[in-house]
C-alpha positions as CSV (number, residue, x, y, z in Angstrom):
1,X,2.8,-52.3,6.5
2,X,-0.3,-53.9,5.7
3,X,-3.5,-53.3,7.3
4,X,-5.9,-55.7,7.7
5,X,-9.6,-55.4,6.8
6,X,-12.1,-56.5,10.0
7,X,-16.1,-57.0,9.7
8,X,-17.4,-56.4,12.8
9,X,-21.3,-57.4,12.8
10,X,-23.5,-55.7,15.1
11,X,-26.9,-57.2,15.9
12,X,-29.4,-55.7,18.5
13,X,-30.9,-58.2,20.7
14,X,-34.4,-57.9,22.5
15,X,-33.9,-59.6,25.9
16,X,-37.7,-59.2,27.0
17,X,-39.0,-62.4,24.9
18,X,-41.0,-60.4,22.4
19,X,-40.0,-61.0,19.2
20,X,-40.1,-57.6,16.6
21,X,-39.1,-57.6,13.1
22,X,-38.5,-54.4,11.9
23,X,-36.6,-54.0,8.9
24,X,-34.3,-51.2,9.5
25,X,-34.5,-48.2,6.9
26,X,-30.9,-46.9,5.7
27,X,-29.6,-43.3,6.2
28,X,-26.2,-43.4,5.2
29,X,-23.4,-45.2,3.6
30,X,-19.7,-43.9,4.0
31,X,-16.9,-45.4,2.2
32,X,-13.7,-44.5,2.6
33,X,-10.7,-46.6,1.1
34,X,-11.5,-50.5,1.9
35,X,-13.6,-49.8,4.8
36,X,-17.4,-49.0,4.3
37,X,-20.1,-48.2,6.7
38,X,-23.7,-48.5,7.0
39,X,-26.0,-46.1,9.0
40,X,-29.5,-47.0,9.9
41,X,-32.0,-44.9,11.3
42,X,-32.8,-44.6,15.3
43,X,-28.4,-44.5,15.4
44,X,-27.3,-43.4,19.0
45,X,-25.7,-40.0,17.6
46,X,-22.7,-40.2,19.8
47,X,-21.7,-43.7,18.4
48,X,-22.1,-42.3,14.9
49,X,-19.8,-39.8,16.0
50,X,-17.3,-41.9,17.5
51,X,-17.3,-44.2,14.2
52,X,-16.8,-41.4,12.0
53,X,-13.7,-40.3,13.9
54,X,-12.3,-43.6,14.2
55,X,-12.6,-43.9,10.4
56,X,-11.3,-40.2,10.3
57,X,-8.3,-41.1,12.1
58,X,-6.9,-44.4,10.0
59,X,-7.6,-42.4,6.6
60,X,-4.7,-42.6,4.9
61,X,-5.7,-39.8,2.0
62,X,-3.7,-36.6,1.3
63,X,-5.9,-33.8,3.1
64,X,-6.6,-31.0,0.0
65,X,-7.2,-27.5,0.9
C-alpha cells in the first residue's frame, strides 16, 4: 500500500485591512519518516496537540521499550 505524501499550506489572513508583516520565529521542527512539521511561535496549543497525534497515529516505526 502506498501512502501518499500531502503539503498542506497554512496561511493566516488579516481580514481587518491592516497589513502586518511579522516574520514568524521557529520553535520546532518534527520529522518523522517522509512527513515533516514546522512549529512557529504564538501556536494555538491544542492544534499542536492534535497535529502531533495525528502524526503519532500514521507512524509506522516499531515502538522500542
Amino acid at each position: 500500500m502506498t501512502q501518499t505524501s500531502d503539503m498542506v499550506p497554512i496561511q493566516m489572513v488579516n481580514r481587518d485591512g491592516v497589513s502586518v508583516v511579522v516574520k514568524p520565529k521557529l520553535r520546532a521542527k518534527i520529522k518523522l519518516n517522509e512527513a515533516e512539521v514546522l512549529f512557529y511561535y504564538g501556536i494555538d496549543k491544542m492544534m499542536a496537540r492534535i497535529i502531533l497525534q495525528e502524526l503519532m497515529t500514521h507512524d509506522t516505526r516499531p515502538v522500542q521499550r
